[in-house]
N, C-alpha and C positions, 0 to 999 in steps of 0.2 A: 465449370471447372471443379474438379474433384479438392477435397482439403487432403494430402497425402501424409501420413503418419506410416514412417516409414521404420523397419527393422531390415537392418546392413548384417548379414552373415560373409565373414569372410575370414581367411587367416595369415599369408605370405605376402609378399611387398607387390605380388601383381594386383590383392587386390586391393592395395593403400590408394593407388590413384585412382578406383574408380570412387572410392569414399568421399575423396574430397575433394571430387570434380562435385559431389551430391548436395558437400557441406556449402564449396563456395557459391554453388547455382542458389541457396538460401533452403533447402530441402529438409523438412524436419525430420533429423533422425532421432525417433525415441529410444534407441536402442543398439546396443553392437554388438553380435556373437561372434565368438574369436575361442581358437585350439588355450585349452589350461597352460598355463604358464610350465617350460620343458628343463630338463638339465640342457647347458651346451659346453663347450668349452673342456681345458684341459680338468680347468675345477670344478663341473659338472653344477656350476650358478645357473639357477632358475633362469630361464630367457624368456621375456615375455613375444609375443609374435609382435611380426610390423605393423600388423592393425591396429590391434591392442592398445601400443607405443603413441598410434597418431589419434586414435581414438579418446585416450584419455590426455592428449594433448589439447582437441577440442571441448574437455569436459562430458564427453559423452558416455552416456551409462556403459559398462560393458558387461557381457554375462558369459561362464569360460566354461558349458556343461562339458562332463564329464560322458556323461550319457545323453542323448538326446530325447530318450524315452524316459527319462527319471520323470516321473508325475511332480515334481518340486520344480525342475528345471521349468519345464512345460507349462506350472502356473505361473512363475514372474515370466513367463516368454506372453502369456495371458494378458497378465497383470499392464505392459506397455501400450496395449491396444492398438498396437498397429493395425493398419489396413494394406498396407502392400512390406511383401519381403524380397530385398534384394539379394542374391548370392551368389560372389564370384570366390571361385578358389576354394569349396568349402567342403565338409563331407556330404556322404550320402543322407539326405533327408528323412524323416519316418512320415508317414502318410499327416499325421494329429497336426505335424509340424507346417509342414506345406498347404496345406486345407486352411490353417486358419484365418490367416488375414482376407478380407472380403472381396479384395483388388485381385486378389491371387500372389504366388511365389514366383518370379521369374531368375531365371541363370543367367550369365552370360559364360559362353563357351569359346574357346580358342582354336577354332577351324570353322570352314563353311560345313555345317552339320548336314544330310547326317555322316556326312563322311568323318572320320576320327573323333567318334566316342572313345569317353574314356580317359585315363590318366595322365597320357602325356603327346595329347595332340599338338604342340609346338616340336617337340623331337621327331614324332612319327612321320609329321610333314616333308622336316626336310630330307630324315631318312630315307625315305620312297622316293627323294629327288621332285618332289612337285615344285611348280611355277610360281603357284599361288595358294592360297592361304587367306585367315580372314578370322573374324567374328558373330558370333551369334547369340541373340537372345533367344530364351523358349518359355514358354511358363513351364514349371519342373510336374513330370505327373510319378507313377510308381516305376517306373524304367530309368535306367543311367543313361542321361541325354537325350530322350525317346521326345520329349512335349513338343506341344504346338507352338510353331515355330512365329517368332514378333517379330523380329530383324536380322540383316546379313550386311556385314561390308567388307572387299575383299583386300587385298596387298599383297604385293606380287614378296615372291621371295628371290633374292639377289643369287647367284649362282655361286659364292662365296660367303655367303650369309650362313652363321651359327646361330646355333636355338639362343644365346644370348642378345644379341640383336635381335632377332624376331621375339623374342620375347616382349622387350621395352616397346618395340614397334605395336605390337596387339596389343601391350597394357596401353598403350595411349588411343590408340584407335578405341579396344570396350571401353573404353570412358567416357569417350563420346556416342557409343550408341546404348551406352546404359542413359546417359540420358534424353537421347531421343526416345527411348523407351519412356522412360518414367515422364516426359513429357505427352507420349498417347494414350500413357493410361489416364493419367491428370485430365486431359481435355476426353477421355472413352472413347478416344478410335482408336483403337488397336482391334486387329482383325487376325487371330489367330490361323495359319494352315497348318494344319498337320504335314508332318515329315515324309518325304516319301519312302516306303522303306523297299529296296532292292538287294540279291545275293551280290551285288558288287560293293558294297559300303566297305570301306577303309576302317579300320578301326585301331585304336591307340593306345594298345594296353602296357600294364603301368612296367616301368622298367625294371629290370632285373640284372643280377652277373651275368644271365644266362644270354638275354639278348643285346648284352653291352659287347659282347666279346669281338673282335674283329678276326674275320674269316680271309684267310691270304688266298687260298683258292677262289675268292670270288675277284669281280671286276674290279681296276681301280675305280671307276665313277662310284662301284656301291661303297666301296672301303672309303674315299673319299669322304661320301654323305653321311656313311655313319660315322664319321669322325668330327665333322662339323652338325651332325643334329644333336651330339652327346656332349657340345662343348658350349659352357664352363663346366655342365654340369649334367651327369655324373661321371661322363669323359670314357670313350670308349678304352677297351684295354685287350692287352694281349700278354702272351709268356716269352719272354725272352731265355732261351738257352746259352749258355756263353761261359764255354768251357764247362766247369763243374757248377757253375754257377744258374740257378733257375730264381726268374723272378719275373712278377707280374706288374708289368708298366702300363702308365697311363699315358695316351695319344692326344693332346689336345689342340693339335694344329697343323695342317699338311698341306702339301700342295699334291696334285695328281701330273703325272705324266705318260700319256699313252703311247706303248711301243713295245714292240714283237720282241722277243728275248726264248732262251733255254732254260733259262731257272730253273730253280722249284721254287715253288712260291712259301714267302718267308725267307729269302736268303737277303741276307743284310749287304751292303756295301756301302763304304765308308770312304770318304777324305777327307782332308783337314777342317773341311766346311760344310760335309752334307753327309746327310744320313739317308740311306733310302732303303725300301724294301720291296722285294719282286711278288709283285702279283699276279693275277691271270694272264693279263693283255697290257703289262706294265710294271710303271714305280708309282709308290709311296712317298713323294718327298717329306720326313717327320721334320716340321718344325721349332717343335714344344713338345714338352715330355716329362713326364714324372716319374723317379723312382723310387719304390720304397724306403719311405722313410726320409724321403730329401726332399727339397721345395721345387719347383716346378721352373723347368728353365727352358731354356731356345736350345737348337741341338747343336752351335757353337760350344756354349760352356761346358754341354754333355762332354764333345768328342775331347774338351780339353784336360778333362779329366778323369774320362771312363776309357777304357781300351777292351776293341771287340776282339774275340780271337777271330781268327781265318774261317773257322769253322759255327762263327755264332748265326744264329737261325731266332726267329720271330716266330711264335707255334701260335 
């Protein structure tokens, strides 16, 4: 059995539980690297990240580079001695960083790799409407998500299921195969494959306005999916025309309902309890919704206080 001196790179709350699934397995962490401390809020107070928070909860050293390449940062990253680096949730690595420890650097990724590399493989998933979904470790080499692949485990995704839920669902799932990881390197069986690479790989690039935007000419199943792979966060959106009024809403809950119609798509229809909008081969039922500048509601309290004209339209 290996003696494991480990160094935890991570930053957001997916990767607090694989931390300390590590701390309470009894796993020596010499160290924690976590994003510098950020403005948030409307009084723009330093935020430290979720690692950070549990990090020096445990007492555990943390280090917040700025740069990864700083030769300063890079000697107390030395200075710990680690032999194996774990990293979920974190940025792109420099080669100095990932070479050092002697165990190697391994990731844990949120897809069965190599399908959805890349930024935001929980969204991408359900966006494209897949079944399932899953986790993966690799050891990290000079490519985004590219290394030899250590473990897979999958989880089906529910057909109602948002990247919220699947999220907690894969933060609990890598945490148990972050430690069966760190468990084959400890005992030296781990058996690296390399990934196969094919022109069919899926890939999960990081989110933008541009691909948040919900398209009414397309299917309701795809308008559906991107409205539950974008939700809580960062919620797909559209333009609301209505009357002289223009504004850009956020969609955070819907149901689909498939059926032959004349529309054009984006034409609104409204009753005292439903809001919906004409798509390709359907409706939108919006459930939840946000408008600038107001807090997020159910489309009850909407209609009870917003009035569409005859003529308002979803762009």
């Amino acid at each position: 059995m290996r003696d494991l001196e480990i160094v935890f790179m991570g930053t957001p709350e997916f990767a607090v539980t694989p931390l300390k699934a590590l701390v309470e397995e009894g796993y020596n962490i010499v160290g924690v690297i976590t994003a510098p401390d950020r403005p948030a809020g409307r009084g723009r107070k330093l935020q430290e990240s979720a690692v950070k928070v549990y990090a020096k909860s445990q007492g555990l050293k943390v280090l917040q580079p700025t740069n990864l390449k700083d030769p300063e940062f890079q000697n107390e990253l030395a200075k710990l001695q680690a032999n194996l680096q774990v990293v979920v949730a974190f940025r792109m690595l420099p080669k100095v960083v990932w070479q050092q420890p002697e165990y190697g650097t391994f990731n844990l990724h949120a897809s069965i790799l190599p399908n959805y590399r890349g930024a935001a493989p929980i969204n991408w998933a359900i966006i494209n409407g897949e079944s399932q979904t899953g986790v993966s470790t690799f050891f990290i080499d000079e490519k985004i998500d590219t290394g030899d692949m250590i473990l897979q485990d999958t989880i089906t995704i529910e057909p109602d299921e948002n990247a919220g839920s699947l999220h907690d669902k894969l933060m609990m799932l890598g945490s148990d195969l972050i430690l069966k990881t760190v468990a084959l390197i400890e005992k030296g069986e781990v058996k690296p494959i390399p990934q196969k690479e094919t022109t069919a790989i899926k890939p999960a690039p990081k989110l933008d306005k541009e691909n948040c935007k919900i398209d009414w000419d397309q299917s309701v199943i795809s308008i559906y999916n991107l409205i539950r792979g974008l939700s809580p966060y960062p919620a797909a959106w559209c333009t609301l025309k209505n009357g002289d009024e223009t504004l850009d809403v956020k969609i955070y809950a819907a149901k689909k309902q498939k059926e032959a119609h004349k529309l054009s798509p984006g034409t609104i229809i409204t009753s005292k309890k439903e809001l919906k909008v004409a798509a390709l081969d359907g409706y939108i039922i919006i459930d939840q919704v946000k408008l600038p500048g107001k807090k997020l509601m159910d489309t009850i309290s909407l209609l009870n206080g917003y009035t569409f004209s005859e003529e308002a339209k979803m762009l």
